[in-house]
N, C-alpha and C positions, 0 to 999 in steps of 0.2 A: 610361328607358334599358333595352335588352334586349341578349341577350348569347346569338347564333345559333351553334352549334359543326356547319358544314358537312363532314360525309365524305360519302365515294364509294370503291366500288370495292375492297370489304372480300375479295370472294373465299375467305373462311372454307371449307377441303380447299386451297388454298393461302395460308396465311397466316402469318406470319412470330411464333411466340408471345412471344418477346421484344419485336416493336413492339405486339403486340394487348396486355402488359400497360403498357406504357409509354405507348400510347393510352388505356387506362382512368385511368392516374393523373393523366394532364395535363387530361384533363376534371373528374377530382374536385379537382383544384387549381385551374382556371379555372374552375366552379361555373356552366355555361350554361344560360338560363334553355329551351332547344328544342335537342336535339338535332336534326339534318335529314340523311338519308342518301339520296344522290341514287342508288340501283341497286347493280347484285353483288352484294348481300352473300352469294351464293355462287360457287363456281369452274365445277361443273354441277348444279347445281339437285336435289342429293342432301339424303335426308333427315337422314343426320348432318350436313352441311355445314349445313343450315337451323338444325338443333338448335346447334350451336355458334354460328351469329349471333345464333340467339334468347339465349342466356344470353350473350353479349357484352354485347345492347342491355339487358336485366336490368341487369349489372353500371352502369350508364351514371348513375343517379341524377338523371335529369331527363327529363322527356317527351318521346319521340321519335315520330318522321315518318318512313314510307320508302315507295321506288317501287320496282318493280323495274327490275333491268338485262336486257339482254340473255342473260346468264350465270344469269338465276333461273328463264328457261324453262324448258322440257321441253328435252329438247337435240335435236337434226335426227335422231341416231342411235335415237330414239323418237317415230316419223312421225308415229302416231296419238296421244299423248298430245301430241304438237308441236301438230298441228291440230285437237284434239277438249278440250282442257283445260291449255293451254299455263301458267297460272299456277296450275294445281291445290296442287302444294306450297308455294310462297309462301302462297298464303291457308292451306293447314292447319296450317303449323307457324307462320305468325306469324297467328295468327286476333286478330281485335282492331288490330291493326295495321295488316292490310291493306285492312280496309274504311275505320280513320280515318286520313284524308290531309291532314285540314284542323284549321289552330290559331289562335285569335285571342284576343287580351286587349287591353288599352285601347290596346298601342303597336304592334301586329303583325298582322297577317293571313295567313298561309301557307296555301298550295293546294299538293297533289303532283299532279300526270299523268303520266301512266304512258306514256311514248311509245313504250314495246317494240312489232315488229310480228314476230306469231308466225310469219310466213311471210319474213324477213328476219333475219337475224344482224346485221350493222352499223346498220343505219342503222335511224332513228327516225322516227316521225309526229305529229304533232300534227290532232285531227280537230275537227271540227264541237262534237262533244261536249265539249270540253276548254276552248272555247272558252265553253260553255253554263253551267259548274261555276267559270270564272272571273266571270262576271257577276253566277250567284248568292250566290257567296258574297262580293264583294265589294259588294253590292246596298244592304248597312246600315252600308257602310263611312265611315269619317269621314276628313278632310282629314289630321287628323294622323297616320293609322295608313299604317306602312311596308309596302307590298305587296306580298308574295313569290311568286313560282311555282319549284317545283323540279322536274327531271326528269331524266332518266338522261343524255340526246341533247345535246350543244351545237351550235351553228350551222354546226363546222364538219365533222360527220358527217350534212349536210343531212338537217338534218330536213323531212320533206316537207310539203305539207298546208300550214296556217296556219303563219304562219312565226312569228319571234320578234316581229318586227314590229308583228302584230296582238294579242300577251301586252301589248306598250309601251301599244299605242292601247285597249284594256280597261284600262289603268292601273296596270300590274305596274311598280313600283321598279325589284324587285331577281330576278334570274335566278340559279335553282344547277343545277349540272352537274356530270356526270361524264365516263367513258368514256373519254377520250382518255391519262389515266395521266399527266396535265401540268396542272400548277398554270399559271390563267390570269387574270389579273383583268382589266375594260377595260366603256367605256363603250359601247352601243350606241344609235347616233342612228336615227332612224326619220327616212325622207323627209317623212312627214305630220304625225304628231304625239308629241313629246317623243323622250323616250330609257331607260334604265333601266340598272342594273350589272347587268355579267355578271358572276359569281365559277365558275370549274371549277376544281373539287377533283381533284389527283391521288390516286393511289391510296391507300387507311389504312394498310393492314397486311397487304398482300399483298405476294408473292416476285416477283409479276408487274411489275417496274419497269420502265421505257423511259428519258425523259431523267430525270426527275423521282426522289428519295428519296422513298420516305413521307411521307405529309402530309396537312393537313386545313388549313379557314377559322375562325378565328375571325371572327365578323361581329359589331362591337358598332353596335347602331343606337339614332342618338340623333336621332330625324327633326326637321329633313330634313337630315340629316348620320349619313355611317355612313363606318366603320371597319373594313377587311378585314387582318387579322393573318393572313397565313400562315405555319401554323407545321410544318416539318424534322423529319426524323429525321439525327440528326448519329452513328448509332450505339451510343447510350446513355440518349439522350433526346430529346424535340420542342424546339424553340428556335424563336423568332422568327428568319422568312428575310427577309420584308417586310412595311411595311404601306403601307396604299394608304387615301387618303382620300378620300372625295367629298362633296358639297354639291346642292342639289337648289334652284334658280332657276326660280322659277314651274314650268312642266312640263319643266326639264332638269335633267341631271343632271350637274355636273363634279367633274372631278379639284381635287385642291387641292393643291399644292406643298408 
């Protein structure tokens, strides 16, 4: 049994320091064995904004994963770092971080892709390559390990290119996401073959809300059976808002009542 603690959407130069410490202590009380951060973890891609996500994920006391978002660019308003070095500061101030994307132990497999496109603000891609880094790395995978892919983009800020579709039919379980600032959980069926959970995280610790309060996934996976705990800011602290179960029948994946 593994115990995934999914954010997204941290924004660090806008972040709320009352939820950033009350997110650190719900992790050290929930004890998860992967942190996974699906993008932003800055508001514009400034190097104290970096500096303060990196001693966030320091503070965190389990091994984390991240991609960047949209918002870890260069920003538009800096043309030539936009198109000549667009992740320049993500790799400098989390170096180590940003080259390891991938985690596995006897129950899990997790891939990050990166599906920012430096020439595009909203929307995401999924390329040829990504598709190339899921094969390899699931290549010595075995039946019972639960297989992750996480990215910034969900399905429904169309990601272009490969779709999610072809993540299912390479053998990905389980899908995490950001972006959208809305906690979403739900099965996706593939016309060909099988299907896999989608989990998007609304946003951590960021001012930037929409419908969603602050919040994050707990993901306990107990294959072929996993458990999505999304956990609230009520104010004072995170609380369970839902959980959501699913079961995994030869190559699908259902809800369970």
């Amino acid at each position: 049994m593994r115990l995934i603690a999914h954010l997204s959407d941290l924004h660090f130069g806008k972040a709320d320091p009352a939820v950033v410490e009350a997110l650190v202590a719900d992790i050290a009380q929930t004890k998860p064995d992967l942190v996974i951060i699906s993008g932003d973890l800055t508001q514009r891609a400034k190097s104290h904004q970096f500096a303060e996500a990196r001693a966030f994920l320091e503070r965190l006391g389990a091994p984390v994963l991240v991609v960047p978002g949209n918002h870890d660019l260069a920003p538009f308003y800096r043309p030539l770092k936009r198109l000549l070095a667009p992740r320049a500061k993500f790799e400098k101030h989390l170096p180590g971080l940003a080259q390891a994307t991938c985690y596995s132990d006897d129950e899990i497999i997790a891939i990050g892709l990166d599906s920012t496109r430096h020439l595009r603000w909203q929307s995401g891609k999924l390329r040829s390559h990504h598709l190339d880094e899921v094969r390899s790395e699931l290549a010595d995978s075995a039946d019972h390990h639960c297989k992750v892919a996480f990215l910034h983009h969900p399905p429904s800020t169309a990601v272009a290119g490969h779709s999610f579709d072809t993540l299912v039919e390479h053998g990905i379980d389980l899908i995490l996401t950001g972006h959208a600032h809305k906690a979403h959980v739900d099965v996706i069926n593939t016309p060909a073959h099988g299907s896999c959970v989608l989990v998007q995280a609304s946003t951590a610790c960021s001012t930037r809300l929409r419908q969603d309060a602050n919040g994050f996934a707990l993901i306990q996976v107990d294959f072929p059976r996993l458990s999505v705990n999304i956990r609230g800011w009520n104010g004072s602290a995170f609380h369970t808002l839902h959980v959501h179960a699913f079961t995994k029948q030869g190559e699908t994946w259902k809800a369970l009542a």
